[in-house]
Z-matrix of the N, CA and C atoms (Angstrom, degrees):
N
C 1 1.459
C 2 1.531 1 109.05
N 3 1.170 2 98.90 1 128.95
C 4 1.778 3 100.10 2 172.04
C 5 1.379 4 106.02 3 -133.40
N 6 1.758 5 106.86 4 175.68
C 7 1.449 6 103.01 5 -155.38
C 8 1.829 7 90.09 6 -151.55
N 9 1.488 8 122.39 7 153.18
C 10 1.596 9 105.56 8 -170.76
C 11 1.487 10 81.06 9 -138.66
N 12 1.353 11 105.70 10 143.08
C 13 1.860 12 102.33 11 174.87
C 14 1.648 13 94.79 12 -139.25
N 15 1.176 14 126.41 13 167.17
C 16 1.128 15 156.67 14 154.02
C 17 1.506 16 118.14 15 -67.14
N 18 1.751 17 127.13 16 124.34
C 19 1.104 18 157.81 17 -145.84
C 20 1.599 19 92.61 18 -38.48
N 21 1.145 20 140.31 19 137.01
C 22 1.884 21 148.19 20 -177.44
C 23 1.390 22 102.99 21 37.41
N 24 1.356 23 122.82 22 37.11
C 25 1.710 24 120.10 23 148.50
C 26 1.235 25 86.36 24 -124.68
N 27 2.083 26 86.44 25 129.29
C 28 1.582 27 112.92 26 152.07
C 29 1.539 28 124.51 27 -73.56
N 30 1.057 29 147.52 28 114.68
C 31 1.329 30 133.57 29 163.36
C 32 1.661 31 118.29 30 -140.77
N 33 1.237 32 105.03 31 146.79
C 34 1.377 33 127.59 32 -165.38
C 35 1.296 34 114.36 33 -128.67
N 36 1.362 35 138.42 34 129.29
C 37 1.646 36 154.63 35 143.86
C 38 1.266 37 116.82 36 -30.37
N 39 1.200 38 122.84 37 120.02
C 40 1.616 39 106.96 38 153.58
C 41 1.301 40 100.55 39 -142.81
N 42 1.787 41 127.99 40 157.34
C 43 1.150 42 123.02 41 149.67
C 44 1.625 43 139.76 42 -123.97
N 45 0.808 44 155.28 43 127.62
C 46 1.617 45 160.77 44 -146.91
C 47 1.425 46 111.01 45 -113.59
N 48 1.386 47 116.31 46 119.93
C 49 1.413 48 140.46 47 173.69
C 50 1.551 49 95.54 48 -88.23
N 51 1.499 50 107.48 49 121.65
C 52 1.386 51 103.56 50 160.70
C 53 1.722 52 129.65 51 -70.47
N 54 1.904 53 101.69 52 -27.24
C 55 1.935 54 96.44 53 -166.74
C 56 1.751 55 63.17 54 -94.57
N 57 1.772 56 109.33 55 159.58
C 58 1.107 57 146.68 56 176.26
C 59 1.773 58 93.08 57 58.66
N 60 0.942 59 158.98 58 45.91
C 61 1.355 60 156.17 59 167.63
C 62 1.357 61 105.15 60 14.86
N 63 1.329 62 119.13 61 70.57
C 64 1.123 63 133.96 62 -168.88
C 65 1.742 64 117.60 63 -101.95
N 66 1.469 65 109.02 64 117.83
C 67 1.812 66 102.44 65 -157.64
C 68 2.021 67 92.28 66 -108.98
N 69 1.134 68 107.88 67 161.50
C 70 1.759 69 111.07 68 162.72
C 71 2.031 70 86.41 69 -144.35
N 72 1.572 71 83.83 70 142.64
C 73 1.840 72 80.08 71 170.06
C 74 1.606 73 99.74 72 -125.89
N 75 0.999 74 136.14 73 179.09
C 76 1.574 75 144.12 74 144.78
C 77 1.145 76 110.13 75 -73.62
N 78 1.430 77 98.89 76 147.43
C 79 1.515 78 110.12 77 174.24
C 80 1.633 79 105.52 78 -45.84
N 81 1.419 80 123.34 79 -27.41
C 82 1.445 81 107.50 80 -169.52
C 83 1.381 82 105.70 81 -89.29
N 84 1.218 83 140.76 82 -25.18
C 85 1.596 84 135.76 83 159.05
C 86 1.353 85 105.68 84 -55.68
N 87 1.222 86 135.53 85 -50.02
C 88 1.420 87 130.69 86 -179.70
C 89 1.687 88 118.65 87 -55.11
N 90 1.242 89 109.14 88 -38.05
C 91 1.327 90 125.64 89 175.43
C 92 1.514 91 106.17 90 -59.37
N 93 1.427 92 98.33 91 -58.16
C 94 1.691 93 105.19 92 179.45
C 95 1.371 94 134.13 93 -43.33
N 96 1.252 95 90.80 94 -30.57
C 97 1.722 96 115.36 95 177.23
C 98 1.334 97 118.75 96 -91.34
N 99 1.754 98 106.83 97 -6.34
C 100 1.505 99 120.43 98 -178.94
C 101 1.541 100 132.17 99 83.82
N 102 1.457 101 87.26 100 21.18
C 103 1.858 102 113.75 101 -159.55
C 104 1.777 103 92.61 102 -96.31
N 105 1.442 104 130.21 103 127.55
C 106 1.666 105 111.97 104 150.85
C 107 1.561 106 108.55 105 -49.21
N 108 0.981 107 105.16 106 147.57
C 109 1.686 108 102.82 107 149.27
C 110 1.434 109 146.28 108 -29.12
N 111 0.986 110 141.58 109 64.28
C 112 1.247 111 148.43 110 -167.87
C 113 1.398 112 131.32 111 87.76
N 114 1.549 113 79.31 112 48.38
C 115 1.802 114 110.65 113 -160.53
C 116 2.060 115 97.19 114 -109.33
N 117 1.581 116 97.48 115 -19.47
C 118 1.733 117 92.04 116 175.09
C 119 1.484 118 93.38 117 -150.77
N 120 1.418 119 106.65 118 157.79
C 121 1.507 120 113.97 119 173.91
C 122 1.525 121 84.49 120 -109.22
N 123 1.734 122 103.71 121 131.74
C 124 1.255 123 138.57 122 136.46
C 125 1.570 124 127.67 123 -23.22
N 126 1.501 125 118.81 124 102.90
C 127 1.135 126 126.16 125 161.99
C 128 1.198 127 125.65 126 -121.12
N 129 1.430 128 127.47 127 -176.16
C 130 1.246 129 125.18 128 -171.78
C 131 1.359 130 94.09 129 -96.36
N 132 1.289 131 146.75 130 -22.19
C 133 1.541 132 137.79 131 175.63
C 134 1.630 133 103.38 132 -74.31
N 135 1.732 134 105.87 133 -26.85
C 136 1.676 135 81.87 134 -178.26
C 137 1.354 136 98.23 135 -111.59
N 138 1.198 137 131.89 136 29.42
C 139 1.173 138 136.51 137 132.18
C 140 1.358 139 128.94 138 -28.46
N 141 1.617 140 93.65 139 -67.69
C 142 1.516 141 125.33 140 -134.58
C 143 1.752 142 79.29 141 -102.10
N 144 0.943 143 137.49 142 -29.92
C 145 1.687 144 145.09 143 -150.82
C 146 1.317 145 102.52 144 -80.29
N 147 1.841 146 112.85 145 -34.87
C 148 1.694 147 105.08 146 -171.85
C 149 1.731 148 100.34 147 -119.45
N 150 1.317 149 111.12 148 34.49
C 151 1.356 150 135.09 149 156.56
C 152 1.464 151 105.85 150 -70.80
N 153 1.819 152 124.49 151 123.84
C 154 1.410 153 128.01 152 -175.34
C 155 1.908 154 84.49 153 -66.81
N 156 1.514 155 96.60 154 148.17
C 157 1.437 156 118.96 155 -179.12
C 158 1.661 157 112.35 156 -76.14
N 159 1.233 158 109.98 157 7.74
C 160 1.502 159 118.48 158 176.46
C 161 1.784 160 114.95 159 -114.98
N 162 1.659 161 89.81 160 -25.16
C 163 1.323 162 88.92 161 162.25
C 164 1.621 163 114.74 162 -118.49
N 165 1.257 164 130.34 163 14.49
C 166 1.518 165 124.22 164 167.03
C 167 1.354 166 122.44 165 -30.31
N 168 1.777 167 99.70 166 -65.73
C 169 1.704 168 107.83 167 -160.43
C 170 1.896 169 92.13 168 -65.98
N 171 0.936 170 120.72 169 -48.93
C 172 1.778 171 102.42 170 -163.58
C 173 1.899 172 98.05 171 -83.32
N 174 1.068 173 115.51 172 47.65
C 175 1.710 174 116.63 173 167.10
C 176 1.744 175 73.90 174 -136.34
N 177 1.130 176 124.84 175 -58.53
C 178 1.481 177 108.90 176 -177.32
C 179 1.678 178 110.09 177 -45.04
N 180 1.547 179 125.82 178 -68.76
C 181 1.239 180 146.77 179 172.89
C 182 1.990 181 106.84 180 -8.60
N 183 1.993 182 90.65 181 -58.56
C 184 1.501 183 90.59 182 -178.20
C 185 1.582 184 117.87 183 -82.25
N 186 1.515 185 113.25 184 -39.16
C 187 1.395 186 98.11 185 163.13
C 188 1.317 187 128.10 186 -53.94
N 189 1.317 188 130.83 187 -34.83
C 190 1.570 189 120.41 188 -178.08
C 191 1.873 190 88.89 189 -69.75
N 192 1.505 191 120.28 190 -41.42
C 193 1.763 192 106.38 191 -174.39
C 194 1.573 193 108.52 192 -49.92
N 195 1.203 194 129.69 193 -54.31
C 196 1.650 195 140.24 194 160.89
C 197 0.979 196 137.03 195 -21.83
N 198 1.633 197 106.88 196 -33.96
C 199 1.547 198 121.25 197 -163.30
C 200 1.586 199 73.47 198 -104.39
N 201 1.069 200 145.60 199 -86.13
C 202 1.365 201 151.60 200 -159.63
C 203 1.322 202 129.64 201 -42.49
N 204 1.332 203 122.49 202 -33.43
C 205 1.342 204 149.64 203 162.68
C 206 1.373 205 122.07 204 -82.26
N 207 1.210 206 122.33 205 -33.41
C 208 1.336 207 130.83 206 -152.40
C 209 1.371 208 120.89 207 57.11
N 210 1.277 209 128.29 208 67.05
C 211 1.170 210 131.86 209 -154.06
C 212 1.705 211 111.80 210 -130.45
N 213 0.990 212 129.77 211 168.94
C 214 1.730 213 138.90 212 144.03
C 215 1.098 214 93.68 213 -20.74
N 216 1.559 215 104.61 214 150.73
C 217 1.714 216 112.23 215 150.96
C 218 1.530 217 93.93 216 -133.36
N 219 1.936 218 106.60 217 88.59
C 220 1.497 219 106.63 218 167.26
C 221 1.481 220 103.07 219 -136.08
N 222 2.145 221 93.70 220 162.73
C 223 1.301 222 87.34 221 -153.92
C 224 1.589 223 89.01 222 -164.69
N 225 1.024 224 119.69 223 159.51
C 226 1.642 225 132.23 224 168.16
C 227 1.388 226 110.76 225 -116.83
N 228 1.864 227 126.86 226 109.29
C 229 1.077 228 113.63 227 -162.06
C 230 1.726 229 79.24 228 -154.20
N 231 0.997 230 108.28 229 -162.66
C 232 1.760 231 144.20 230 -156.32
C 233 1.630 232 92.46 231 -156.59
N 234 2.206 233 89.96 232 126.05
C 235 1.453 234 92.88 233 171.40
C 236 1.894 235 93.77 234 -151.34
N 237 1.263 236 116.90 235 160.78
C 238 1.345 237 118.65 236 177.68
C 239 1.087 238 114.96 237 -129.89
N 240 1.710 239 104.38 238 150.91
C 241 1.233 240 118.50 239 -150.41
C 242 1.824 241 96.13 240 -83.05
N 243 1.321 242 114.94 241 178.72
C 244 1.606 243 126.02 242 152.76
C 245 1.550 244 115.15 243 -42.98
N 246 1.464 245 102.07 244 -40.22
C 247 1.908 246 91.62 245 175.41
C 248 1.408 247 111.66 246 -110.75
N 249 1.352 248 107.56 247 35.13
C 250 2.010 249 103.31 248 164.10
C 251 1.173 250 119.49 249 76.12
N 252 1.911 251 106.01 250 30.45
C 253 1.536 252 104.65 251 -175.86
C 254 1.596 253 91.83 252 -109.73
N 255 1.705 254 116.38 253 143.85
C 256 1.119 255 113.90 254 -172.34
C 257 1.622 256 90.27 255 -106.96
N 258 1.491 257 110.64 256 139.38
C 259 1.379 258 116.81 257 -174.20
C 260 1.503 259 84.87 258 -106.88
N 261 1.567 260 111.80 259 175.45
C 262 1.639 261 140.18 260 157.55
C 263 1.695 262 117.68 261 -118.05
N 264 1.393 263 89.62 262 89.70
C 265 1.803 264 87.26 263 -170.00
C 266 1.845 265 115.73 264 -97.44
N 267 1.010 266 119.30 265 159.98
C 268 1.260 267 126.70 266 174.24
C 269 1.810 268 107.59 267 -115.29
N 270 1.569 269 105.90 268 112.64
C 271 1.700 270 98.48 269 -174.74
C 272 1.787 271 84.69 270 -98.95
N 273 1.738 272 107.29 271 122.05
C 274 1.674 273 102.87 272 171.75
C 275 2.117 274 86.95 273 -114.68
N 276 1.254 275 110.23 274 126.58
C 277 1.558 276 118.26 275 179.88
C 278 1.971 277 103.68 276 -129.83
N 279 1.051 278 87.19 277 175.88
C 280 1.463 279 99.16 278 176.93
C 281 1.697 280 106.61 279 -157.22
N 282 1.009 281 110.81 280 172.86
C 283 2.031 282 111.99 281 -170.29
C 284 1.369 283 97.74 282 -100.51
N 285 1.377 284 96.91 283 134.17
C 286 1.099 285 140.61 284 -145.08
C 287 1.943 286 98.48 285 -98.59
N 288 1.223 287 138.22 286 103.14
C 289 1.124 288 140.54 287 -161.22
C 290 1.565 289 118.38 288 -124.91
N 291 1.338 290 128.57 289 141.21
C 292 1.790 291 151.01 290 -165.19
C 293 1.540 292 86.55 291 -95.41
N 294 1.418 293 91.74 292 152.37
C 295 1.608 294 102.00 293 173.78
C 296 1.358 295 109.65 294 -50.43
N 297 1.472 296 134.04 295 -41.36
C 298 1.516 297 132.81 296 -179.74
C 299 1.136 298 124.86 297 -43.15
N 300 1.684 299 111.61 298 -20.15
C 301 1.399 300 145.59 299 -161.62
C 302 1.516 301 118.97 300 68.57
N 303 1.317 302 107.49 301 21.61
C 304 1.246 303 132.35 302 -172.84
C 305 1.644 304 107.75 303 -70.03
N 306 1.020 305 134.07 304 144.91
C 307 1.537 306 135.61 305 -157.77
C 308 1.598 307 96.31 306 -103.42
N 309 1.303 308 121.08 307 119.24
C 310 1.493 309 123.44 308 -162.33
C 311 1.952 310 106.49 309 -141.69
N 312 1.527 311 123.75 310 22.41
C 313 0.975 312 133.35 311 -168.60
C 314 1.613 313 120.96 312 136.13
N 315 1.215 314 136.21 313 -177.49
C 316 1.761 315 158.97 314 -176.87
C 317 1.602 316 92.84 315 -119.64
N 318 1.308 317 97.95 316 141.14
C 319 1.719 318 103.73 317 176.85
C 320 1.892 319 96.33 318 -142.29
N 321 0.631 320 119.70 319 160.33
C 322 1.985 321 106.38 320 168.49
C 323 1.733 322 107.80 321 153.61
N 324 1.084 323 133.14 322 -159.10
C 325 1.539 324 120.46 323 -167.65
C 326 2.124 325 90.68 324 -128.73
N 327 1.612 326 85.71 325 158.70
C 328 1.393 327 108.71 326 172.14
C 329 1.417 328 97.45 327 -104.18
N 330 1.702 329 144.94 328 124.94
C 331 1.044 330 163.56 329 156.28
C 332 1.281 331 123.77 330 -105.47
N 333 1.956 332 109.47 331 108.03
C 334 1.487 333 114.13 332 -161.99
C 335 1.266 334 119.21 333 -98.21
N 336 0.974 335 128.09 334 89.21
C 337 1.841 336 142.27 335 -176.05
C 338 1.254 337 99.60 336 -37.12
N 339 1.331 338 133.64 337 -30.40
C 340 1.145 339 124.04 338 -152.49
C 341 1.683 340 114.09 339 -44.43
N 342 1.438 341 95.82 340 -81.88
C 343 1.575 342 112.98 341 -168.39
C 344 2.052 343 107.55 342 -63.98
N 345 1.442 344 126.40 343 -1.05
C 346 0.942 345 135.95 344 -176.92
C 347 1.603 346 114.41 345 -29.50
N 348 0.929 347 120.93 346 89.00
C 349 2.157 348 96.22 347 -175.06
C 350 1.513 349 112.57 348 59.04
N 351 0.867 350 107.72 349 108.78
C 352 2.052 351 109.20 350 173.34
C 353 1.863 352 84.22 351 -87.34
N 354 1.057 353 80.92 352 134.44
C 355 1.565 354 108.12 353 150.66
C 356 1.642 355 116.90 354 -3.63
N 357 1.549 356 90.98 355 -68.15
C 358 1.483 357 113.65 356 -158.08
C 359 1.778 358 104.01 357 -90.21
N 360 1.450 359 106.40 358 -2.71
C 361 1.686 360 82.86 359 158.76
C 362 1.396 361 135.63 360 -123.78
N 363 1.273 362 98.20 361 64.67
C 364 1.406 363 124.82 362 -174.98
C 365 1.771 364 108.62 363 -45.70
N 366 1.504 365 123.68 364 -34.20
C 367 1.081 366 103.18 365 -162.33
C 368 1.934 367 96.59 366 -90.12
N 369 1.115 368 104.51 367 -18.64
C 370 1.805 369 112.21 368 170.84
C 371 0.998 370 107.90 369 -63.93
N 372 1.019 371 149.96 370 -47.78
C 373 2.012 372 160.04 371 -156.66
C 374 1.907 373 74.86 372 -72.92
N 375 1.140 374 94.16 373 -82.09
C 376 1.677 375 99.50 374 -159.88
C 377 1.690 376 111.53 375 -52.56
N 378 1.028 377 134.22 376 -22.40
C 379 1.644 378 127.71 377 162.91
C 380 1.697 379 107.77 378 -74.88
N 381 1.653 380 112.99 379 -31.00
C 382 1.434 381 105.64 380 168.75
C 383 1.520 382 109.30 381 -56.68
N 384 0.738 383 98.24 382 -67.32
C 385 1.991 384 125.34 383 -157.73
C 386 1.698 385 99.32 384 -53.38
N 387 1.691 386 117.37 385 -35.92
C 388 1.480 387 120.05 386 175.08
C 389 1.829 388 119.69 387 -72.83
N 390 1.633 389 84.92 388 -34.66
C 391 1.282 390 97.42 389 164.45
C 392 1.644 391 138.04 390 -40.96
N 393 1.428 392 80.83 391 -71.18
C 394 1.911 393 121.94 392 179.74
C 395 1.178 394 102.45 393 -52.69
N 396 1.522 395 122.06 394 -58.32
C 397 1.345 396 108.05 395 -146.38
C 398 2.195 397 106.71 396 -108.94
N 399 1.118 398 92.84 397 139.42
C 400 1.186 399 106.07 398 -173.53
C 401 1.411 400 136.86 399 -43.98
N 402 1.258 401 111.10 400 131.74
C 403 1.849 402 109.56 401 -150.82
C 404 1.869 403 106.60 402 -54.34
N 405 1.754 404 98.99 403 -32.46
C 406 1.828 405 109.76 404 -170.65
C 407 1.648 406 98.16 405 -61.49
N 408 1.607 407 102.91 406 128.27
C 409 1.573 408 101.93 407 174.86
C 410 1.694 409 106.81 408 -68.88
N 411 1.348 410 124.48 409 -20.99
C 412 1.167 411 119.37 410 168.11
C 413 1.555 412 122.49 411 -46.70
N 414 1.185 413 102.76 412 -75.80
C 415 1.606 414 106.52 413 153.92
C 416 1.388 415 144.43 414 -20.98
N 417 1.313 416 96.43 415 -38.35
C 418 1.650 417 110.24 416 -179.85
C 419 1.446 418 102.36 417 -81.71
N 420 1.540 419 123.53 418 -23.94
C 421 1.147 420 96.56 419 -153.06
C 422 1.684 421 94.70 420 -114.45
N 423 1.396 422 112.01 421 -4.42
C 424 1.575 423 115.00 422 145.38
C 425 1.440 424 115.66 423 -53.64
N 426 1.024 425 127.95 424 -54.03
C 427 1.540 426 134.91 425 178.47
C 428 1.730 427 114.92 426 -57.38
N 429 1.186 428 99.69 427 -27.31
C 430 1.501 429 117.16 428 -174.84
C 431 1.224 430 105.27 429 -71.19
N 432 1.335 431 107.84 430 -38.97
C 433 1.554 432 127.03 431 -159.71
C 434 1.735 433 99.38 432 -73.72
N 435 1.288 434 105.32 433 -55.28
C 436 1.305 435 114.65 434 -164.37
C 437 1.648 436 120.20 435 -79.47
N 438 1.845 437 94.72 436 -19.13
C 439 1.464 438 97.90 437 171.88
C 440 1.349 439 106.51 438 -72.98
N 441 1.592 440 132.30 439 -15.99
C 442 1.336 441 138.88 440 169.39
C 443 0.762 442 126.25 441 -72.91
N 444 1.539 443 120.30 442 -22.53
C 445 1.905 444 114.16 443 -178.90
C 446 2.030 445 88.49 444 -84.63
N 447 1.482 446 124.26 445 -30.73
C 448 1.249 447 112.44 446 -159.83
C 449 1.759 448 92.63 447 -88.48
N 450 1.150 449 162.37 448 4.93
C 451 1.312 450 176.30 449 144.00
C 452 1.476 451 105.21 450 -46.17
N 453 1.427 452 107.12 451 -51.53
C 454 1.366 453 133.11 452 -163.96
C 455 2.022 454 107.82 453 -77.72
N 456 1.334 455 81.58 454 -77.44
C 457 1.855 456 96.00 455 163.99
C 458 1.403 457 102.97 456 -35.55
N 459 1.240 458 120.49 457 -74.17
C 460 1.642 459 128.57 458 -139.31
C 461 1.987 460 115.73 459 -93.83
N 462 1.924 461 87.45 460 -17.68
C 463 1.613 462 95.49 461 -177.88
C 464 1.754 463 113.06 462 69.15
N 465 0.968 464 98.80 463 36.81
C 466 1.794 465 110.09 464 -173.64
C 467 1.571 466 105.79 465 -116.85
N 468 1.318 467 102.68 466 156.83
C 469 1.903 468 119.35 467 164.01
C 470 1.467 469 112.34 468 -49.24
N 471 0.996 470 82.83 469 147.64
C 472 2.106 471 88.45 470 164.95
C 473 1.405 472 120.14 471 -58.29
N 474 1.458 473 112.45 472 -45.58
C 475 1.516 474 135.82 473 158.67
C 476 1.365 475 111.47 474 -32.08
N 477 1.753 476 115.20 475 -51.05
C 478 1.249 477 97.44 476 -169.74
C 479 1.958 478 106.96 477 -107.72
N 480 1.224 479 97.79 478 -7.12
C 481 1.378 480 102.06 479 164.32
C 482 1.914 481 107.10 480 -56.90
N 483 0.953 482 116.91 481 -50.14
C 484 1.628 483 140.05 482 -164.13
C 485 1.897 484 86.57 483 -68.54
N 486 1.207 485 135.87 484 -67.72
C 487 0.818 486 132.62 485 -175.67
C 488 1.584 487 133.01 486 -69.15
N 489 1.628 488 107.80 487 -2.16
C 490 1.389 489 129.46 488 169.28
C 491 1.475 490 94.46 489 -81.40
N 492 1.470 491 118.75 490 -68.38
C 493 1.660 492 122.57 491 -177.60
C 494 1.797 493 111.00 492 -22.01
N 495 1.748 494 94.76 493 -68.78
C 496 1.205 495 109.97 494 172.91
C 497 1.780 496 137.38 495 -23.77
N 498 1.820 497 94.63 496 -65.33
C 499 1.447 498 99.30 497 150.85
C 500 1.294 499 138.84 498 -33.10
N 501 1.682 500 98.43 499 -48.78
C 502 1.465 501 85.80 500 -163.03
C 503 1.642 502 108.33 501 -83.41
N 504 1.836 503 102.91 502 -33.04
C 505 1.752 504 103.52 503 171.14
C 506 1.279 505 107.30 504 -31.72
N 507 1.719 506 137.71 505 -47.51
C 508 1.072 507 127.38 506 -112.83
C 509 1.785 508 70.44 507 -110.28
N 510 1.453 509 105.87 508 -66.03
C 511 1.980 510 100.19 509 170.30
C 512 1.150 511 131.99 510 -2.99
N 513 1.677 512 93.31 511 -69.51
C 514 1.704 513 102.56 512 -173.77
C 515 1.304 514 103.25 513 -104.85
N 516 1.482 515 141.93 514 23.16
C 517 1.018 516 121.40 515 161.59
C 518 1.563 517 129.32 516 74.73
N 519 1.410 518 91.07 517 25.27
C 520 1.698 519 99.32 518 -162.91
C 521 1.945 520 116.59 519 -126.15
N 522 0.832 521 134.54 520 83.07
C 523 1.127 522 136.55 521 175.08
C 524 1.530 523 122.76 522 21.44
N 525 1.073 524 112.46 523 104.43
C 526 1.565 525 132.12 524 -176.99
C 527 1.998 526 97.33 525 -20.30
N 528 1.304 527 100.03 526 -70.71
C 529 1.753 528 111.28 527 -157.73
C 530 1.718 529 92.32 528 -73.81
N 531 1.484 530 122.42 529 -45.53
C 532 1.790 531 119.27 530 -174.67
C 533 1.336 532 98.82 531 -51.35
N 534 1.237 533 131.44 532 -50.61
C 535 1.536 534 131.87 533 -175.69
C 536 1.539 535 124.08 534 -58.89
N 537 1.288 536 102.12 535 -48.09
C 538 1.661 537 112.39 536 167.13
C 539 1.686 538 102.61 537 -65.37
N 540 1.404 539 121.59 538 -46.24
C 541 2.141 540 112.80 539 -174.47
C 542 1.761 541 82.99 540 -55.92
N 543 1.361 542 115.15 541 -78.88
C 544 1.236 543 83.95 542 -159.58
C 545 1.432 544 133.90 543 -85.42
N 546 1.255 545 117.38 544 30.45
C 547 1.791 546 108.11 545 142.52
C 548 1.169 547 122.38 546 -97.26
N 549 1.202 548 116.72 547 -15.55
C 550 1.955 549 114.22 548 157.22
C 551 1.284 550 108.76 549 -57.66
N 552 1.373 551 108.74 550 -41.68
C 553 1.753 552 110.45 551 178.20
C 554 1.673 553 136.44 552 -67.22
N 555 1.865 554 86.29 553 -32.49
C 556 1.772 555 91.23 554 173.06
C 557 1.671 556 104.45 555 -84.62
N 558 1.322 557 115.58 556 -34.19
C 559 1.699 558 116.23 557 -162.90
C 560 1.413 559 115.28 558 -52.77
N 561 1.839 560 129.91 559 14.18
C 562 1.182 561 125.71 560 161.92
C 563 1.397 562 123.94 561 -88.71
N 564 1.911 563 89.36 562 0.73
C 565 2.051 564 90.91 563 -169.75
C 566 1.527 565 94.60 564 -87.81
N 567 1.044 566 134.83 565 17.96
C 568 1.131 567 142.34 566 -163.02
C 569 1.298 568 117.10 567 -86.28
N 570 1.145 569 120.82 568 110.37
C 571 1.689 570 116.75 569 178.52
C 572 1.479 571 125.18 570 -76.40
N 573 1.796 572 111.71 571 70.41
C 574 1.241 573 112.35 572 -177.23
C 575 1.499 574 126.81 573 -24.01
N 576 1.714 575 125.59 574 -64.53
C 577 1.206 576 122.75 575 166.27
C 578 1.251 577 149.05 576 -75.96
N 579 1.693 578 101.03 577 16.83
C 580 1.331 579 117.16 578 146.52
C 581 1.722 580 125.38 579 -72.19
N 582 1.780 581 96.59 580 128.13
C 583 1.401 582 102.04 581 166.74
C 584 1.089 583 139.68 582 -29.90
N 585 1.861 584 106.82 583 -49.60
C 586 1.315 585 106.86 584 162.17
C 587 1.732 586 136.07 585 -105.46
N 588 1.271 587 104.48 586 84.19
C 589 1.558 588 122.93 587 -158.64
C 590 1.564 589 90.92 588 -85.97
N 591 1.256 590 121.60 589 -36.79
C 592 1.861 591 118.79 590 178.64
C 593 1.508 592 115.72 591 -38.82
N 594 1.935 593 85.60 592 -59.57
C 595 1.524 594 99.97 593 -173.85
C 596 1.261 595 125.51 594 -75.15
N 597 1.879 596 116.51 595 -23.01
C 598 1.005 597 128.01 596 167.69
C 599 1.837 598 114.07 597 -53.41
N 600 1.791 599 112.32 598 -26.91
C 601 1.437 600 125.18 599 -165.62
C 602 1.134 601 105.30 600 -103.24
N 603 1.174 602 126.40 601 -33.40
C 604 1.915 603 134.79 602 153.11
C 605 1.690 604 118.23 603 -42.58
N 606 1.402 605 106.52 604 -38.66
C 607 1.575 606 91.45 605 -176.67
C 608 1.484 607 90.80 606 -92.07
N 609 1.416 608 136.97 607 -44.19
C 610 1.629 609 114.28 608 -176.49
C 611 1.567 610 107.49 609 -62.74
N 612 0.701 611 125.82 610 -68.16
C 613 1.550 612 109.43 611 172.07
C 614 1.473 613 135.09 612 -28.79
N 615 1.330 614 109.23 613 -24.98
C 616 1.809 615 122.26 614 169.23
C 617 1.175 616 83.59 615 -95.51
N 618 0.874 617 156.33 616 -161.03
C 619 1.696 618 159.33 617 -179.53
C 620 1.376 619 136.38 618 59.81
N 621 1.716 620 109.40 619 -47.46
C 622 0.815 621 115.20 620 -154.97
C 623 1.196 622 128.06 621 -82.44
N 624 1.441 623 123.96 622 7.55
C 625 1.330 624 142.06 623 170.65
C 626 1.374 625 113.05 624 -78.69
N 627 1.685 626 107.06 625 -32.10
C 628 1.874 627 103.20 626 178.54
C 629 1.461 628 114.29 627 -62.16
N 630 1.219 629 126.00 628 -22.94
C 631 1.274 630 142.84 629 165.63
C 632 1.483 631 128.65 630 -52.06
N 633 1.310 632 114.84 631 -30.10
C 634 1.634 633 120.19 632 -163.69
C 635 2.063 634 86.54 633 -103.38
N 636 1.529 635 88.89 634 169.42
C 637 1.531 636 95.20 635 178.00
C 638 1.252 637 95.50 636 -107.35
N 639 1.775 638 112.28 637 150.49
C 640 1.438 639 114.07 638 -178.23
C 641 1.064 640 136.04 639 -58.42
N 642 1.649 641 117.59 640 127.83
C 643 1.222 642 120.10 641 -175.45
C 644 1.273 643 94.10 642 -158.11
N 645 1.631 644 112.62 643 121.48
C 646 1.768 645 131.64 644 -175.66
C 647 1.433 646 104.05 645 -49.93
N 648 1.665 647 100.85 646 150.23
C 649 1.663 648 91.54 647 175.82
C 650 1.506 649 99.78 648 -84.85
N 651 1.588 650 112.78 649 174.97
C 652 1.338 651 127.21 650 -169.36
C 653 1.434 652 89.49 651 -108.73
C-alpha cells in the first residue's frame, strides 16, 4: 500500500476487512503511530489503544456503525503515538468492494493535521499558497469555495483544507482548480440531513476525479 500527499501533509493508506476484522496500514500510518514498518500487525485493540481517551468510545461508536451497516469507517479523532505525541487526524474512507462488487470492508487514508503549518511560519504558508494557487481570480475563488465545504465537513484550517485539495490533485493527477469546479459541482447531491454527511463527503472526495475529463495536474 502506498499513499502520495502534498508538500507538509502526512498521509497514509489503510484498509479494513469487516469478516475477521482484518486491518493493513502503510508504512506511513504505522510510522504515525510510531511503529517501523512491519514491525506490528494491526488490530482493532491496537487500534483502539492509541485512540485519545476522550475520543476512544465515539471511534469505537463508528466502528461498531461500520461493521453493522456496512459502511465507511471515517472519522475526526485524536490518536497517540508510542512516544506520547498526540496527533489530529482526519480518517476520509470509502467501502471497500470484491470483484462481485460485493461490499467486503472501508479502505481510504488516515491524514495527520498535526504538523500542518506551525503557527510560526506564516510567511512560508503564504509563498506556498501564492504559489499553488492559480493566478485566474475565477479559480481562486472555486478553490475557496471548496476549501469551505472541506473546513466545514472536517472542522479544519484553511491551510489544511488547501492542503487536503492538494493531495488529492497531486494523487489523481488532476488539476488543482478542475478538482475543486467539480466538487463545488457534485456537493449538491449531498444529503444535508443525513447523519452521515462525512461519509456521504468521503466517497465524493475519493472519487471525484473519475468524473472530470483528463487534464494533468498543474
Amino acid at each position: 500500500m502506498a499513499s502520495v500527499a502534498g508538500e507538509n501533509l502526512n498521509v497514509g493508506a489503510f484498509r479494513f476487512w469487516f469478516i475477521g476484522q482484518r486491518w493493513e496500514w502503510s508504512d506511513e500510518v504505522a510510522r504515525m503511530h510510531g511503529y517501523e514498518p512491519g514491525s506490528v500487525q494491526p488490530t482493532t485493540e491496537l487500534m483502539l489503544s492509541h485512540k485519545h481517551p476522550d475520543d476512544r468510545a465515539h471511534v469505537q461508536e463508528l466502528l461498531d456503525y461500520a461493521l453493522q451497516s456496512q459502511a465507511s469507517f471515517s472519522s475526526r479523532h485524536r490518536f497517540i503515538d508510542t512516544a506520547g505525541k498526540v496527533h489530529d487526524a482526519i480518517v476520509v474512507a470509502d467501502r471497500m468492494l470484491d470483484d462481485n462488487g460485493t461490499v467486503v470492508g472501508t479502505e481510504g487514508y488516515y491524514i495527520d493535521l498535526t504538523d500542518v503549518f506551525d503557527e510560526t511560519r506564516d510567511e512560508t504558508r503564504q509563498e506556498v499558497l501564492d504559489e499553488a494557487l492559480p493566478d485566474v481570480l475565477e479559480a481562486r475563488a472555486v478553490i475557496e469555495q471548496a476549501k469551505g465545504m472541506l473546513m466545514a465537513i472536517y472542522r479544519i484550517s484553511a491551510d489544511q483544507a488547501f492542503r487536503i485539495l492538494q493531495w488529492r490533485s497531486q494523487e489523481t493527477n488532476t488539476k488543482l482548480r478542475v478538482l475543486a469546479r467539480q466538487l463545488v459541482s457534485e456537493v449538491v447531491t449531498l444529503v444535508p440531513t443525513s447523519s452521515a454527511v462525512q461519509t456521504q463527503f468521503d466517497h465524493l472526495l475519493l472519487t471525484v476525479h473519475e468524473r472530470i475529463a483528463s487534464e494533468p495536474a498543474k
